[in-house]
N, C-alpha and C positions, 0 to 999 in steps of 0.2 A: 504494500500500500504506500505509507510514506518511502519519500527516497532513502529515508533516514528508518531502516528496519530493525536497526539495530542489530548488523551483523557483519559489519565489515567497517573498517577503521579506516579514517584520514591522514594523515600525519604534515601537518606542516610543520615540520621543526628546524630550528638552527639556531644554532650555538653563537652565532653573530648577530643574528636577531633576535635572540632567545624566546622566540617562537615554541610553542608544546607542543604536546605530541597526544595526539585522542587513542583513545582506550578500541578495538578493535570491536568494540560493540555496537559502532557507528556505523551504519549500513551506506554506503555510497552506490547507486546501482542507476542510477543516471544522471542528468545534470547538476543534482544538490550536493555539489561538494564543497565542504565547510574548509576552505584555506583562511585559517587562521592566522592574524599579524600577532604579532609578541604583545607579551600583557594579557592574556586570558586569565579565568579566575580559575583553571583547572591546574594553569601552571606553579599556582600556587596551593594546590588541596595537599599536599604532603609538608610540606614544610613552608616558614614563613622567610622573611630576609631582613637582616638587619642591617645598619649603617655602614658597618664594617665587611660586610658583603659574607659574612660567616650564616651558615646556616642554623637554625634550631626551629623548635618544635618538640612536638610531643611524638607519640605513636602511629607513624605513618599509616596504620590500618583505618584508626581514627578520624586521621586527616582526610581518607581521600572521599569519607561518605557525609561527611560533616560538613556544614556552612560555617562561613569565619564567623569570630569571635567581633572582628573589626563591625561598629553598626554601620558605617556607610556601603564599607565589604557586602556586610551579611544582603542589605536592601538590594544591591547590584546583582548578586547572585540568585537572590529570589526572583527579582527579575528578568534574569535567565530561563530560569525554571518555568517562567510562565510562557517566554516567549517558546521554548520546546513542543509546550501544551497546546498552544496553538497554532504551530507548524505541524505538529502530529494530526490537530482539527483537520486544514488548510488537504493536506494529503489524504486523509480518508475521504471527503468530499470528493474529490478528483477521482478516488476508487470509484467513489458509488456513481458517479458521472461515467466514468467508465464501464462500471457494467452494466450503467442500465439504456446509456443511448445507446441505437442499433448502428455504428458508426465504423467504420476500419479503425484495427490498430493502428494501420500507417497513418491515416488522418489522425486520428488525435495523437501519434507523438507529432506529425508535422505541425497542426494547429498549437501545440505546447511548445515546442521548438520554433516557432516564429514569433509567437506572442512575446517570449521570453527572450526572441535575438534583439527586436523593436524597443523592446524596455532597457535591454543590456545597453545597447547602444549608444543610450542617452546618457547615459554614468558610466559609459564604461572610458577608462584611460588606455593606450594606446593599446592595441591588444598583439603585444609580441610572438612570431611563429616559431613555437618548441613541438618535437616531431611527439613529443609523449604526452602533449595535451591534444594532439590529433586523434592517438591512439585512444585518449581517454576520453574524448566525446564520442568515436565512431562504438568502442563497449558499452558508451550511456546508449547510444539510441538504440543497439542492439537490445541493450538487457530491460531498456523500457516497453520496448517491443513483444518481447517475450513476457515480460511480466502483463502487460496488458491484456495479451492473450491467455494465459494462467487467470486472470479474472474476471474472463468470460465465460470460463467453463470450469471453475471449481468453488465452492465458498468463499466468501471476501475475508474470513479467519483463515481457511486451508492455504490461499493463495500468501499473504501476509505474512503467515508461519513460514512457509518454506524458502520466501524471498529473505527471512530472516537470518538460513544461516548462515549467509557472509563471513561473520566472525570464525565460522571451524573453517570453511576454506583457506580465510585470510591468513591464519594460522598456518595452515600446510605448507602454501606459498610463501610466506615467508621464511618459515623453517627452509625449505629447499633456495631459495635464493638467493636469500640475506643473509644465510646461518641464525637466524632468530634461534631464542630458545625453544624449543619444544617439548615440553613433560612430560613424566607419565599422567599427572594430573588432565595436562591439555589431551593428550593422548583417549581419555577415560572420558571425557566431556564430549570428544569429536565422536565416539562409539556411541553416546547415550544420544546424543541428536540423531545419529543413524535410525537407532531405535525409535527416534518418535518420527522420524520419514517416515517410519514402516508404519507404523500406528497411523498417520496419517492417510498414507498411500494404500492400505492394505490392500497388498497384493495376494492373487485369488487361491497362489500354491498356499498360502499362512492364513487367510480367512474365506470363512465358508460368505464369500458374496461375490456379486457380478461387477467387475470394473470394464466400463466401457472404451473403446480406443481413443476418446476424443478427450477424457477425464484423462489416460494415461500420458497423454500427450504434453498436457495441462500442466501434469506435476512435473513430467521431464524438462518441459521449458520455464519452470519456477524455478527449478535447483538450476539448471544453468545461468540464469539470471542470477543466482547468489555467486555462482563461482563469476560470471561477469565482474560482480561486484568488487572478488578478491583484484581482481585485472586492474578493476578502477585504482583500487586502491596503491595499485603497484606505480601506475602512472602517475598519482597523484605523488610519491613519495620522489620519482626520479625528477618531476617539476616540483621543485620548492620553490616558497614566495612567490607564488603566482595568486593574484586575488581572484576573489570565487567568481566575480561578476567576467572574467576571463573566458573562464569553464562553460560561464553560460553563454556566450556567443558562439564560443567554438563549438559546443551542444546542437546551438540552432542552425548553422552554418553546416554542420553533418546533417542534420535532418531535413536539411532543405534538399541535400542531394540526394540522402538515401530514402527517404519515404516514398520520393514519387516512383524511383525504382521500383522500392515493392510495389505501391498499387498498379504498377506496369506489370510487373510478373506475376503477381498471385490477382490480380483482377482485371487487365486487360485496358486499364485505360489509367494513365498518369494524368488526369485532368481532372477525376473524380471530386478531388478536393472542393474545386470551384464550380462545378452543379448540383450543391445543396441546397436544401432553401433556407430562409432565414433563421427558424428556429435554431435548423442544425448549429449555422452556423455564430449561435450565439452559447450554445452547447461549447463547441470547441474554444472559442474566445473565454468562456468562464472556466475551464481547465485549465489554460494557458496564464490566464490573472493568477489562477488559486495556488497554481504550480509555483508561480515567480513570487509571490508575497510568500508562501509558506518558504521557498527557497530561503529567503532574506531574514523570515523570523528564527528560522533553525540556524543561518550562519552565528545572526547576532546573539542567538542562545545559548553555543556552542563557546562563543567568548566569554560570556559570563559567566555562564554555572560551573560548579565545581565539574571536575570530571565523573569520579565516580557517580553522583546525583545525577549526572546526565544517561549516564551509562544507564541506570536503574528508571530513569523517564522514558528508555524507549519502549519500555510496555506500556503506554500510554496506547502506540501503536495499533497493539494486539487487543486491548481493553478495547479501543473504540473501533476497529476493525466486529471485535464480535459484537459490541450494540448495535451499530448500523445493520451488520449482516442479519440482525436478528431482529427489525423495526422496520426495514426496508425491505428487505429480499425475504423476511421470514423464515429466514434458515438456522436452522436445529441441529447444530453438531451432537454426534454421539461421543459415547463415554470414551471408547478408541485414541477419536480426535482431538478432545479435551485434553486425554492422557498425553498425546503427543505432541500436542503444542505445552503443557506445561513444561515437559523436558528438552522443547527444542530451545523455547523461552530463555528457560530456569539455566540453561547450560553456556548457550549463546552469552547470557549475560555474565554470567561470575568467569567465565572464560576471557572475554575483555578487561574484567576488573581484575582480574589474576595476571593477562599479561601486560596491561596497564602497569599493575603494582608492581613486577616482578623487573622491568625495566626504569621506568622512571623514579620510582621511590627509592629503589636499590639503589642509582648511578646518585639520588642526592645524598644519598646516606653514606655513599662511599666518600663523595666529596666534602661531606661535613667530617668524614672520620682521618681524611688526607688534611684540611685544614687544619683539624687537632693537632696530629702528629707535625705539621710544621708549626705551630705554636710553641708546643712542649719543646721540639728541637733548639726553637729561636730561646727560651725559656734557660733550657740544660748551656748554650751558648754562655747567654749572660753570666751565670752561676759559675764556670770554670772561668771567666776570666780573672784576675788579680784585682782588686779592688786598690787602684791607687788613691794612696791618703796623699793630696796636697800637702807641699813641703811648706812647714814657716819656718821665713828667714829671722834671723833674731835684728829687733830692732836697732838700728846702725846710730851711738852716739855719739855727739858733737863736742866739742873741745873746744873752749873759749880763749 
């Protein structure tokens, strides 16, 4: 649903701009990618800063689910926290637009992808050509493509679910090549979302029911749209400090050339766009707004809130994916389903908060325990040197 599934992670980091690094729970899987400038309030959930550039704080575990202590802090982060809430709105509205007009996937990413090149344009500063933000908008149209399709033909929870899990992909691919850590923990978490695939998907050799070809299709083009999303994420990392409103031109800029392809190959006419009637095409126009306002309210979010609280807001996602589904479409998951969105959920998420924690809290903790030891060094210094006492000369008398 949202671009933001909570399943695959951003990272705009640098050590020169001291830019952060988001928690892999961050689903990037088309144009809403959160590039962050330095100063976010996540860069600070582990630890704080003081004068001397020394770090402290308390219990990093602490830090990373806690809002500052700071009141003007704390106020900035809660409103973070809202702006999320309302990017997660913003995004499920465009689902339920999505499955309920009778409209081409390719129309409505192109109608999103234009709406949102027309706005970039107007704010957007120069937009420099990097070959891996090419890559990275032709995987957005791709994986919005496929996810769209995913929620035409499964629950607006099942589709959601499985768009969500970015984060065990992200993981893999990074392990393979970045050398990222990879645990046995993270290991145990990618196997239990497997399990709630299957729960989901239930496949007919493991449960006594009828899965149709058009359903199986459905969930194949959801999972690949989450591994899409590891892809994003990969481009997003080789393009540091590139602003988000970048991503979105180069986004619409791909969809302007690839949508009418498809509706040329899967429908016979690349003009289709432009003989709808009005309605449609106020359809398309209110996905393309809702798309780009939720885009904007998730970037400025994503500065604000602490990380791990961000992490843990993308079940906002999933929550308001199964009200609508269940108010609108009147759809009734079973106990199956339930079972396996909670563990694709439950897993997806402490899996970014783990490898969040495991990388960023560690490298501060390291460098507050490397500060120490140069302290004590400069410390043990002082202490061996000789303490010279000032010589007094005796006073020189005069002789009349």
């Amino acid at each position: 649903m949202a671009s933001t599934s909570a399943t695959g992670a951003i990272e705009s980091s640098s050590k020169k701009s001291g830019n952060k690094r988001l928690p892999t729970s961050i689903t990037i899987v088309n144009e809403a990618t959160p590039l962050l400038t330095a100063g976010g309030a996540g860069a600070r959930g582990i630890a704080s800063s003081t004068s001397d550039g020394a770090i402290t704080g308390g219990d990093p575990d602490y830090r990373i689910l806690a809002l500052s202590t700071d009141p003007m802090q704390r106020r900035k982060e809660m409103a973070g926290l809202g702006f999320l809430v309302l990017s997660a709105l913003c995004f499920t509205v465009v689902s339920v637009l999505v499955k309920w007009v009778r409209l081409s996937v390719f129309e409505l990413v192109l109608a999103r992808g234009t709406v949102q090149l027309v706005l970039s344009l107007l704010v957007c500063v120069r937009p420099d050509f990097r070959r891996w933000i090419v890559f990275r908008a032709i995987t957005g149209v791709l994986g919005l493509v496929l996810f769209f399709y995913s929620l035409r033909h499964l629950d607006l929870l099942e589709a959601s679910v499985l768009l969500s899990l970015g984060p065990a992909f992200t993981a893999i691919v990074l392990s393979l090549l970045f050398d990222d850590p990879f645990s046995v923990s993270d290991m145990l978490r990618v196997f239990l979302c497997v399990v709630g695939v299957v729960l989901i998907a239930k496949p007919p050799p493991l449960f006594d029911c009828h899965s149709s070809e058009q359903r199986a299709f459905a969930i194949a083009y959801a999972l690949l749209g989450a591994m899409l999303s590891a892809a994003a994420y990969v481009a997003v990392r080789k393009s540091k400090n590139t602003h988000f409103i970048v991503h979105t031109v180069y986004f619409g800029v791909a969809s302007v050339v690839l949508c009418p392809l498809g509706l040329y190959l899967f429908h016979g006419d690349f003009l289709l766009f432009f003989e709808r009637p009005r309605q449609d095409w106020l359809h398309l126009a209110t996905v393309g707004m809702l798309s780009f306002v939720g885009q904007c309210l998730l970037n400025q979010g994503l500065r604000q809130a602490p990380v791990g609280l961000a992490t843990l807001f993308r079940v906002n996602d999933i929550f308001l994916a199964f009200i609508f589904g269940a108010l609108v479409f009147h759809e009734r998951p079973d106990m199956d389903t339930i079972l396996g969105s909670m563990l694709i959920v439950g897993m997806t998420t402490t899996l970014g908060i783990h490898r969040w924690h495991t990388t960023t809290a560690q490298a501060a903790m390291r460098k507050k325990a490397s500060r120490e030891r140069l302290h004590h060094h400069r410390q043990r210094q002082q202490q061996q040197q000789p303490q010279q006492q000032p010589q007094q000369t005796p006073a020189s008398s005069t002789t009349s």
